[in-house]
Backbone and ligand atoms as CSV (ligand in chain L), in Angstrom:
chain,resi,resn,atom,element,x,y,z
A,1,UNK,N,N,175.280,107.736,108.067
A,1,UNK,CA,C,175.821,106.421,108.424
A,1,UNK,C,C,175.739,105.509,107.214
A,2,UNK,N,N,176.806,105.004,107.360
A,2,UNK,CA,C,176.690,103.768,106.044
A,2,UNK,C,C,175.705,103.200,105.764
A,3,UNK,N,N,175.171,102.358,104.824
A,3,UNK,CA,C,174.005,101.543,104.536
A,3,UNK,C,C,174.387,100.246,105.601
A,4,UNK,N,N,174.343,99.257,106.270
A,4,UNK,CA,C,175.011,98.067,106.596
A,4,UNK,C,C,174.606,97.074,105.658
A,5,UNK,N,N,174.993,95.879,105.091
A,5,UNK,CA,C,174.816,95.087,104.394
A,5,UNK,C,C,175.500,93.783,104.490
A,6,UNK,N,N,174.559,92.545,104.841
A,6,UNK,CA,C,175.434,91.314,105.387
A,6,UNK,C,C,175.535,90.743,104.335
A,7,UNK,N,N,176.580,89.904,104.390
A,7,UNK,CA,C,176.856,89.488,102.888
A,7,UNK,C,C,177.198,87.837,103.474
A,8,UNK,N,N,176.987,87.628,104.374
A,8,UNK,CA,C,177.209,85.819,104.958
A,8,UNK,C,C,176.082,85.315,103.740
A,9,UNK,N,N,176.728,83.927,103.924
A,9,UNK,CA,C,176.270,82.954,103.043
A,9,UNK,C,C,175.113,82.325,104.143
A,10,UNK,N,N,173.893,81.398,103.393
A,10,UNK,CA,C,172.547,81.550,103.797
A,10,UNK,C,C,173.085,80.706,105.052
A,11,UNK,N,N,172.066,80.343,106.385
A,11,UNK,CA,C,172.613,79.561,107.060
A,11,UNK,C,C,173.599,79.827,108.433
A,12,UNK,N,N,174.566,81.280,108.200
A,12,UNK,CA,C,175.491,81.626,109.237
A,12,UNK,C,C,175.099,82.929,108.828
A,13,UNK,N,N,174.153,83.420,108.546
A,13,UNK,CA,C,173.452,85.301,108.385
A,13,UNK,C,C,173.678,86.044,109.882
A,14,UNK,N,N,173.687,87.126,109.989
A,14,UNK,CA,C,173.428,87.370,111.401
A,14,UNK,C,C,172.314,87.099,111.896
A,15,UNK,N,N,170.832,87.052,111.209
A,15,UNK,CA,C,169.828,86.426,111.689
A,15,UNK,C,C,169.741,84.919,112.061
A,16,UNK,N,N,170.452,84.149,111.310
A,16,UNK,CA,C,170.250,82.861,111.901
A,16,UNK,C,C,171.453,82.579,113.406
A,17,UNK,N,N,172.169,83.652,112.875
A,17,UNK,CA,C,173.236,83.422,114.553
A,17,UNK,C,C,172.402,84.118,115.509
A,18,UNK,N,N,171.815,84.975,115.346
A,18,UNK,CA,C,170.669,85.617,116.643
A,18,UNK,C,C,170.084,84.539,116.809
A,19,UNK,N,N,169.382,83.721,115.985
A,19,UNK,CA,C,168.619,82.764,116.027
A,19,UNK,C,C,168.990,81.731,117.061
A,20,UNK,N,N,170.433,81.178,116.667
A,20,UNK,CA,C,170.895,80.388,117.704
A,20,UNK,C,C,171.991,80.749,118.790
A,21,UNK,N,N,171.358,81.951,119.346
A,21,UNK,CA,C,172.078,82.395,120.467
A,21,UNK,C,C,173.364,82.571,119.970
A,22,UNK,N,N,173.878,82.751,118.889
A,22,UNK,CA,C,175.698,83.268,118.641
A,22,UNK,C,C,175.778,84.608,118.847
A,23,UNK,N,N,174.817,85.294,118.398
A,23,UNK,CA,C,175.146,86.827,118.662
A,23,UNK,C,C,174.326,87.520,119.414
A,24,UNK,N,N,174.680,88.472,120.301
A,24,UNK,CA,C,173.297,89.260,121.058
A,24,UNK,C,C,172.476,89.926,120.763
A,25,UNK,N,N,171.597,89.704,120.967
A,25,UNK,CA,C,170.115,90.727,120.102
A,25,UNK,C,C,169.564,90.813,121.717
A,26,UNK,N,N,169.071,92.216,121.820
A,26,UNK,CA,C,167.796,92.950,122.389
A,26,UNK,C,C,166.790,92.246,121.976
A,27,UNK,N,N,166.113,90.379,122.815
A,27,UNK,CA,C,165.002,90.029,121.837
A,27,UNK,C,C,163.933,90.695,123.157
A,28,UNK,N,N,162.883,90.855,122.388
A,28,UNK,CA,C,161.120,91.300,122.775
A,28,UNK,C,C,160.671,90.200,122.673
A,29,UNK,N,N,160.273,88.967,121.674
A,29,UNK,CA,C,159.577,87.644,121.929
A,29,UNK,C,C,160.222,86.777,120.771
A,30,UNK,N,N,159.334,85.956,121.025
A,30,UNK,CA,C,159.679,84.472,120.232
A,30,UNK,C,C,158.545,83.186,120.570
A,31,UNK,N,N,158.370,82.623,119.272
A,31,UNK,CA,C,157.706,81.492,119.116
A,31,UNK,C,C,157.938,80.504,118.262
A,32,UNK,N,N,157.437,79.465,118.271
A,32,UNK,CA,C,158.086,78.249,117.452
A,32,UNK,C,C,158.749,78.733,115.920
A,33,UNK,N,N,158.251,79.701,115.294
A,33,UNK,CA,C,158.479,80.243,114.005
A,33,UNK,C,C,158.822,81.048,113.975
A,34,UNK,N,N,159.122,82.226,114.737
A,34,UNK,CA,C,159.401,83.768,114.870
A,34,UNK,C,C,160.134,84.002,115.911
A,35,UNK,N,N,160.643,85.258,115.707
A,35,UNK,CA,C,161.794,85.714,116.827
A,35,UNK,C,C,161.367,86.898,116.366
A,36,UNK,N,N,161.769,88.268,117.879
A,36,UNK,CA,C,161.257,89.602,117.566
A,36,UNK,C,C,162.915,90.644,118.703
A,37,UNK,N,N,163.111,91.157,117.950
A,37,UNK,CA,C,164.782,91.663,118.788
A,37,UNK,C,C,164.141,93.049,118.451
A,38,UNK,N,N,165.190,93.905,119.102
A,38,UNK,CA,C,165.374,95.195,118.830
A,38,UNK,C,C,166.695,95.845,117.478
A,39,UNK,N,N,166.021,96.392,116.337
A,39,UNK,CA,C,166.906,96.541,115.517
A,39,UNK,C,C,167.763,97.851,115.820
A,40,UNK,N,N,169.172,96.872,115.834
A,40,UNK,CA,C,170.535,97.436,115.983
A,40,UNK,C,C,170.733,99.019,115.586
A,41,UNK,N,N,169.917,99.357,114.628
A,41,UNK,CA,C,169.698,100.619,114.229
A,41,UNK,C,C,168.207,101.325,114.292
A,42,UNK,N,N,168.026,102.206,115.421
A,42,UNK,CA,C,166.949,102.242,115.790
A,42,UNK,C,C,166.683,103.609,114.890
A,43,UNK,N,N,165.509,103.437,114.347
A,43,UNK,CA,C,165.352,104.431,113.626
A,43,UNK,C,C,164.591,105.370,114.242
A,44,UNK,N,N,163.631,105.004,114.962
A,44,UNK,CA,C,162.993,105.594,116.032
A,44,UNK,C,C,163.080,104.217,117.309
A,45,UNK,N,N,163.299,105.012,118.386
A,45,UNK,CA,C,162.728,104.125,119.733
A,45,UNK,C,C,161.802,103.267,119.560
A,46,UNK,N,N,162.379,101.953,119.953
A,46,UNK,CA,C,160.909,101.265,120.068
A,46,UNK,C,C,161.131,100.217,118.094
A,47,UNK,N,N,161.856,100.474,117.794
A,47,UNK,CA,C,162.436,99.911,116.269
A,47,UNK,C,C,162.607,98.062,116.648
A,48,UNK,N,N,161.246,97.440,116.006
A,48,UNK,CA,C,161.823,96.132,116.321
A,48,UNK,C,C,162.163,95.324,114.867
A,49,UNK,N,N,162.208,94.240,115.118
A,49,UNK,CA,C,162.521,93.314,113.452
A,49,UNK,C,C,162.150,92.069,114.432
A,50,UNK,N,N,160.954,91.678,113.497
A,50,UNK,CA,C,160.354,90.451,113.298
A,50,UNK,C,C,160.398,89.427,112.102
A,51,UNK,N,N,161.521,88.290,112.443
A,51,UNK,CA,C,162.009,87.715,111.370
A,51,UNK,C,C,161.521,85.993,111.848
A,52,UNK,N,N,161.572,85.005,110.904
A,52,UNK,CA,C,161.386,83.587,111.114
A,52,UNK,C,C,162.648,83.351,111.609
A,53,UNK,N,N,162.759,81.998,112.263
A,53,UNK,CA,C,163.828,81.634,113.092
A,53,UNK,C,C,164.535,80.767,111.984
A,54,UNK,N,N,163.854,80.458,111.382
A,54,UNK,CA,C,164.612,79.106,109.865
A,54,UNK,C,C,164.713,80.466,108.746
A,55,UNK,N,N,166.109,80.168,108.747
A,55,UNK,CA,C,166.697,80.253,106.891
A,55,UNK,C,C,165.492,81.069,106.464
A,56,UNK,N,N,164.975,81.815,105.712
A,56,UNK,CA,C,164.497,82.102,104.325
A,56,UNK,C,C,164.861,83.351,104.257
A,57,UNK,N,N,165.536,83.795,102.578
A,57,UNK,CA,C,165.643,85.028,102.383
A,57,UNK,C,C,164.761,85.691,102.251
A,58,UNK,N,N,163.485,85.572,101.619
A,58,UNK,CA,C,162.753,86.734,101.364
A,58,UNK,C,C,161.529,85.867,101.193
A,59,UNK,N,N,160.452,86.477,100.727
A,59,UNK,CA,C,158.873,86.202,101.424
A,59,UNK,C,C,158.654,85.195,100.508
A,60,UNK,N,N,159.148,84.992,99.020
A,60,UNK,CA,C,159.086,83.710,98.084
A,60,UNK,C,C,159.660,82.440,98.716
A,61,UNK,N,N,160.457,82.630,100.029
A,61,UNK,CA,C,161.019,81.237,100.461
A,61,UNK,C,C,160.400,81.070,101.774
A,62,UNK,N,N,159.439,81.678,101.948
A,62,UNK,CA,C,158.754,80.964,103.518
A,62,UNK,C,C,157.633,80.791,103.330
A,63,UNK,N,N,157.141,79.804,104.130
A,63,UNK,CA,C,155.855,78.921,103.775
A,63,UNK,C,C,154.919,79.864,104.395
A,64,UNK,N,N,153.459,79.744,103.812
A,64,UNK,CA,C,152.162,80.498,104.407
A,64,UNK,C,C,151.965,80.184,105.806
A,65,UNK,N,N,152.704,79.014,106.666
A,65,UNK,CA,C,152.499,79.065,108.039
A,65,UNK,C,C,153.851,79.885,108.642
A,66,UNK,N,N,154.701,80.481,108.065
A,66,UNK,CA,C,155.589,81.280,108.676
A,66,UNK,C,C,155.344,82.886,108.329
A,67,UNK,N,N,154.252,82.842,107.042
A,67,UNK,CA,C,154.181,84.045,106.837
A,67,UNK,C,C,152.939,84.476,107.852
A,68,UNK,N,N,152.213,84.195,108.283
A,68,UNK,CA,C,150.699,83.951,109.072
A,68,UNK,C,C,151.739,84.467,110.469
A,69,UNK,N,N,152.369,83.341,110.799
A,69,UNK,CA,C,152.980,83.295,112.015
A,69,UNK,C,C,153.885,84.944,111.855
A,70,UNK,N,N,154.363,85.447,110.896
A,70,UNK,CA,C,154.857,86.206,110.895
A,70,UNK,C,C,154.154,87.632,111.388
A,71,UNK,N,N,153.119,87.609,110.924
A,71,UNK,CA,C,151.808,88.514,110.851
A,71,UNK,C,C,151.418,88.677,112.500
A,72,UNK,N,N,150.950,87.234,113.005
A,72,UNK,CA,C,150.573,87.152,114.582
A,72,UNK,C,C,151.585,88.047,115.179
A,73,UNK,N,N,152.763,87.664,114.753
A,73,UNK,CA,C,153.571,88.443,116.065
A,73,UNK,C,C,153.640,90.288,115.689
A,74,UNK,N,N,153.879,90.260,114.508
A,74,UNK,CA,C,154.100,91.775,113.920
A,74,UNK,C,C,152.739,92.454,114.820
A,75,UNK,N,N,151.810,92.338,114.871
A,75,UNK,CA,C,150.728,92.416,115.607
A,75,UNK,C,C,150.733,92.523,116.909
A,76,UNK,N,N,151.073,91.971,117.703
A,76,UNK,CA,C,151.480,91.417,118.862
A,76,UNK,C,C,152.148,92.693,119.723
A,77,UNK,N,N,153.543,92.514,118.716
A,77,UNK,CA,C,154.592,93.472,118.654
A,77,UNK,C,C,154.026,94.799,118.777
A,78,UNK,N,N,153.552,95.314,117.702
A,78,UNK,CA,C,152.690,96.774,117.225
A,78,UNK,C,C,151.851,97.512,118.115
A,79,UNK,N,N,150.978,96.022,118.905
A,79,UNK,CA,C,149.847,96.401,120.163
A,79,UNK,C,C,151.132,97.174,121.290
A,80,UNK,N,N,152.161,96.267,121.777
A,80,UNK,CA,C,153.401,96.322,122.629
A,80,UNK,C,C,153.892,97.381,122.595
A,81,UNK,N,N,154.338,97.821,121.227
A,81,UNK,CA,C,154.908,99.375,120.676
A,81,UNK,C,C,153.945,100.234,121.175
A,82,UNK,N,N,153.253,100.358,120.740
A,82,UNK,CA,C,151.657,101.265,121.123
A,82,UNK,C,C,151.564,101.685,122.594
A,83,UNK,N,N,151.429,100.645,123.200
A,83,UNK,CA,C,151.357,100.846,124.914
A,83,UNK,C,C,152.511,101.296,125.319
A,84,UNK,N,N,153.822,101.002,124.492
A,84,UNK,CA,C,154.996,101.322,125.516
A,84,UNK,C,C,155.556,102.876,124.958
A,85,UNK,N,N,155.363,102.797,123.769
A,85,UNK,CA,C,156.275,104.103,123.081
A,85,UNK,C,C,155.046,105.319,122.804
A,86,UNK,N,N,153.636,104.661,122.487
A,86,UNK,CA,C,152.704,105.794,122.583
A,86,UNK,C,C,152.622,106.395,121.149
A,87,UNK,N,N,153.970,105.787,120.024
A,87,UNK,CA,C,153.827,106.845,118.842
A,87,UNK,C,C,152.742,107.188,117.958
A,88,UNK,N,N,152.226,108.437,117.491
A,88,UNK,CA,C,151.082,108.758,116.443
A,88,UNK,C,C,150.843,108.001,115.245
A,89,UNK,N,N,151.965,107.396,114.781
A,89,UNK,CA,C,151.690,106.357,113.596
A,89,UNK,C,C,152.960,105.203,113.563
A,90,UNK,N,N,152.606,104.310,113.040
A,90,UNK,CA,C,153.691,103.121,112.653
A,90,UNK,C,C,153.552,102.691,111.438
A,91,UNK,N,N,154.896,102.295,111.296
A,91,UNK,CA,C,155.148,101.642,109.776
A,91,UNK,C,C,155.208,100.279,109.383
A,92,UNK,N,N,155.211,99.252,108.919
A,92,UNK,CA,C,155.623,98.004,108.288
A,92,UNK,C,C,156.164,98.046,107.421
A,93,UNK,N,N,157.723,97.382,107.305
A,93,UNK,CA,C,158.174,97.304,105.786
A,93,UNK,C,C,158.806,96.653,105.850
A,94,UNK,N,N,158.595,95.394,104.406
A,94,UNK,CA,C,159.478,94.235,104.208
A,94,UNK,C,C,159.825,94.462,102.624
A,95,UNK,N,N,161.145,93.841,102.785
A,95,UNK,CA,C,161.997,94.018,101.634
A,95,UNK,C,C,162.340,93.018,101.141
A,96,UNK,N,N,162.232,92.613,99.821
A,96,UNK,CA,C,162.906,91.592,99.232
A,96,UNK,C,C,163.693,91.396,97.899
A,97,UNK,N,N,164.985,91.194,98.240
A,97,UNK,CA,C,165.542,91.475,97.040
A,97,UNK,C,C,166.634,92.544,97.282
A,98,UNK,N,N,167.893,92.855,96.751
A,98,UNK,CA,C,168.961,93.917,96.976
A,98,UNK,C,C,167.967,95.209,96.085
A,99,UNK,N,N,167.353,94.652,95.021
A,99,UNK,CA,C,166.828,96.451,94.581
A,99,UNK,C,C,165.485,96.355,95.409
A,100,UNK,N,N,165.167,95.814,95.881
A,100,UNK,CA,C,163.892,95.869,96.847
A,100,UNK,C,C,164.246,96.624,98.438
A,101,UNK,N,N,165.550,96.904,98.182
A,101,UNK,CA,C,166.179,97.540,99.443
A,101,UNK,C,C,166.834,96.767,100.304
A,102,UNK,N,N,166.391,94.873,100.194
A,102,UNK,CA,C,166.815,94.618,101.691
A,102,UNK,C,C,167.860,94.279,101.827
A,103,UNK,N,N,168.551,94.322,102.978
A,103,UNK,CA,C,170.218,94.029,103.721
A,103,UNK,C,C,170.538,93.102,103.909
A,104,UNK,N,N,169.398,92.468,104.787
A,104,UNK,CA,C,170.093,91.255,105.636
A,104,UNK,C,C,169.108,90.203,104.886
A,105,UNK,N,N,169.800,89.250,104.484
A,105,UNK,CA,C,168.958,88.364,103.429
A,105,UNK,C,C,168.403,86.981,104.271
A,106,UNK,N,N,167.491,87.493,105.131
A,106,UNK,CA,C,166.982,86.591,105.899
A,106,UNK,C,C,165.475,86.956,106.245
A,107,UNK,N,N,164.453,86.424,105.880
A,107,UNK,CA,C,163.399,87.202,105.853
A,107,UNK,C,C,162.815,87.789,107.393
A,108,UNK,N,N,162.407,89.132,107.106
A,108,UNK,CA,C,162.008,90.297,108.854
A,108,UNK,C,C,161.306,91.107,108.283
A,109,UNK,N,N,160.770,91.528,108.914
A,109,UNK,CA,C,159.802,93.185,109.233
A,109,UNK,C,C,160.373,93.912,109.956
A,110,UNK,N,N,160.027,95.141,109.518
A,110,UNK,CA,C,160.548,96.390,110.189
A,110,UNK,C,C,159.234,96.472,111.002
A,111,UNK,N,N,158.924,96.600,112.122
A,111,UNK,CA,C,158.201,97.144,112.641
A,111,UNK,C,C,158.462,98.808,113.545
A,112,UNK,N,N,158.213,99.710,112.728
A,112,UNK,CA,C,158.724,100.760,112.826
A,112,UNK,C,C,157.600,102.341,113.571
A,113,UNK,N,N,157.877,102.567,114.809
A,113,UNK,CA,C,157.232,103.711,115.533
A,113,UNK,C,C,157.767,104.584,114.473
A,114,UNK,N,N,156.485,105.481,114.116
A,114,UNK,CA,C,156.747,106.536,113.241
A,114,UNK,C,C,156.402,107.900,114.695
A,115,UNK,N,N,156.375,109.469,114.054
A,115,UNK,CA,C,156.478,110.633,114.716
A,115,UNK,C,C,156.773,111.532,113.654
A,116,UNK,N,N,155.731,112.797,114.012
A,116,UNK,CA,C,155.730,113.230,112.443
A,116,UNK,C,C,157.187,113.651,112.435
A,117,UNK,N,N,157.866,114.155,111.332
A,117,UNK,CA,C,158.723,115.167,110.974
A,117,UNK,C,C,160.362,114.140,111.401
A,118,UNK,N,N,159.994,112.646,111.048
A,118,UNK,CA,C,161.203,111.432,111.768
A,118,UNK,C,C,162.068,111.735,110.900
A,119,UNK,N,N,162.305,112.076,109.932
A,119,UNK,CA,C,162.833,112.003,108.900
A,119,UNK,C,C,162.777,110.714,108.003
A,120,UNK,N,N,162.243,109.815,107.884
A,120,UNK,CA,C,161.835,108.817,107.174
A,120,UNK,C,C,160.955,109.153,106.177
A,121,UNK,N,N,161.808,108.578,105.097
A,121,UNK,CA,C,161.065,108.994,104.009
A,121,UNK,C,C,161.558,107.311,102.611
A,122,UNK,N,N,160.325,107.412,102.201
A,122,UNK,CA,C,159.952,106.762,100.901
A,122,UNK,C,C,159.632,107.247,99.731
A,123,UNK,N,N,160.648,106.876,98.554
A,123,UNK,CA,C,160.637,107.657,97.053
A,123,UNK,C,C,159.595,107.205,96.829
A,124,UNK,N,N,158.433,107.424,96.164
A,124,UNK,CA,C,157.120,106.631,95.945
A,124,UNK,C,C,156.659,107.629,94.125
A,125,UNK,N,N,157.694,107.357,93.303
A,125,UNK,CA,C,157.025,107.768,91.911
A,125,UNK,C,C,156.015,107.625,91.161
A,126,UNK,N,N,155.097,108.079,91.943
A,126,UNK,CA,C,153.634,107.805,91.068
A,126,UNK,C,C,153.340,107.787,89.565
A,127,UNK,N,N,152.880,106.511,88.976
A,127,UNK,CA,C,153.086,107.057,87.410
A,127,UNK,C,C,151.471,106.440,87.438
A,128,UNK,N,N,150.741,107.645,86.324
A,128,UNK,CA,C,149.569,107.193,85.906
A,128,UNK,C,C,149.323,106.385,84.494
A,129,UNK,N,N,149.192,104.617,84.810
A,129,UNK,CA,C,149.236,104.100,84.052
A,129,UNK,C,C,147.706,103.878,82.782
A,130,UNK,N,N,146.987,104.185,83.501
A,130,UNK,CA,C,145.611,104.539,82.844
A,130,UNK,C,C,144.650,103.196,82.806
A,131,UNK,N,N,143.827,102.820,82.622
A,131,UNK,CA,C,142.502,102.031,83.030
A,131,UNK,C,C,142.956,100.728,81.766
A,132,UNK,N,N,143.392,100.988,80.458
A,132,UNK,CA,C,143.860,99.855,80.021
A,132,UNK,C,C,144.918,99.038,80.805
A,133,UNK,N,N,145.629,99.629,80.780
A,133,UNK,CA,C,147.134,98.941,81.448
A,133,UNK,C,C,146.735,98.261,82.101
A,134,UNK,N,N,145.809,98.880,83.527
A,134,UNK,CA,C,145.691,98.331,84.696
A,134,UNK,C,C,144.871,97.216,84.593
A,135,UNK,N,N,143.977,97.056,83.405
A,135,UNK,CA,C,143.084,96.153,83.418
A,135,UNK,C,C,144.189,94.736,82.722
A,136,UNK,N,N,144.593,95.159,81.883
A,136,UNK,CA,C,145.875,94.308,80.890
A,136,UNK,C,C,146.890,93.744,82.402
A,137,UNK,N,N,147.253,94.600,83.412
A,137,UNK,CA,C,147.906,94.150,84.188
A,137,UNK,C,C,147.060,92.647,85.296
A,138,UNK,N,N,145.974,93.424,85.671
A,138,UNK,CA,C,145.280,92.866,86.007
A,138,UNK,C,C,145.134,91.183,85.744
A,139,UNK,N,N,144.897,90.993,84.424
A,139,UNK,CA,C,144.243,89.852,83.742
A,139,UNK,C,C,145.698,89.236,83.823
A,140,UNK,N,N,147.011,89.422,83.339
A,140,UNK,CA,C,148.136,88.860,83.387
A,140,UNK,C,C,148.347,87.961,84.564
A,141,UNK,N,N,147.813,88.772,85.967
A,141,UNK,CA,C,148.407,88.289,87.392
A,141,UNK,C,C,146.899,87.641,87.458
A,142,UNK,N,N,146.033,87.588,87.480
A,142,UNK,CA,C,144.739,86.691,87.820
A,142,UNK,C,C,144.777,85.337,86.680
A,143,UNK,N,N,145.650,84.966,85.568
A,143,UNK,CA,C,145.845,84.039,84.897
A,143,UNK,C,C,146.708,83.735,85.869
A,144,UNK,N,N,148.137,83.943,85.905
A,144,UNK,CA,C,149.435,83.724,86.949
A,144,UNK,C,C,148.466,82.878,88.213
A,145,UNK,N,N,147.388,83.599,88.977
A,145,UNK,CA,C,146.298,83.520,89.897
A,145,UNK,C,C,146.251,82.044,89.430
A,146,UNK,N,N,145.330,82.070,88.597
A,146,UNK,CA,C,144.674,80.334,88.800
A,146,UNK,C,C,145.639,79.442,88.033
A,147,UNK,N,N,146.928,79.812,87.643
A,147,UNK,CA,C,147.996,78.475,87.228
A,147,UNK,C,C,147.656,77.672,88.212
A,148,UNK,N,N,148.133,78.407,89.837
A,148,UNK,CA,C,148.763,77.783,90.852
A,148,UNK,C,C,148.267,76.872,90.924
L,1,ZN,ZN,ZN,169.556,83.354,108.090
């Protein structure tokens, strides 16, 4: 199946029209900050997307009380999945960015029932960068750390 990819301008996304009742979504819950539907492409049963109800593309544009709030429900959700679908493992995955994978440029979670042998799979190229690097990397992002 094709990749799908929304290309609306910020504001009229398909997430913000779920948001305001324009389009139909399978929703599971909702709270002042969050909305939780069933994604259109179920990868396994039980496939939800937990996104903020306001605008933001990706996790650099939503505030720490939408990302928190984001978390409560993913949680929420996960306990819900658990009791209803029963699966052996689950996934989380958020994307940000077109090479970061994501589609719909409105920030969500995959909250995803895994089962072994789903066919889901992640390229994950392990490279061993060695104890300098990591320390050199380290010190770069803990300066970045206390700019803020
Ligand atoms: Zn939107």
């Amino acid at each position: 199946m094709p990749r799908f990819v929304d290309t609306s301008p910020p504001g009229v996304c398909i997430f913000c029209r779920i948001a305001r009742g324009e389009l139909p979504a399978a929703r599971v819950f909702e709270d002042d900050l969050t909305m939780a539907f069933m994604d259109i492409g179920q990868v396994n049963p039980g496939h939800v997307l937990v996104a903020t109800k306001r605008h933001a593309a990706t996790l650099f544009d939503i505030t720490p009380e939408e990302g928190a709030a984001v978390m409560r429900t993913v949680q929420r959700v996960a306990a819900a999945i658990g009791d209803t679908f029963d699966p052996p493992g689950l996934t989380l995955l958020q994307a940000n960015g077109k090479e970061g994978d994501q589609t719909v440029f409105h920030f969500h979670m995959h909250v995803l029932p895994r089962h072994a042998d789903d066919g889901v799979g992640l390229s994950w190229p392990r490279k061993e960068s060695g104890m300098e690097a990591l320390h050199a990397y380290a010190l770069k992002l803990a300066g970045a750390l206390r700019a803020e």
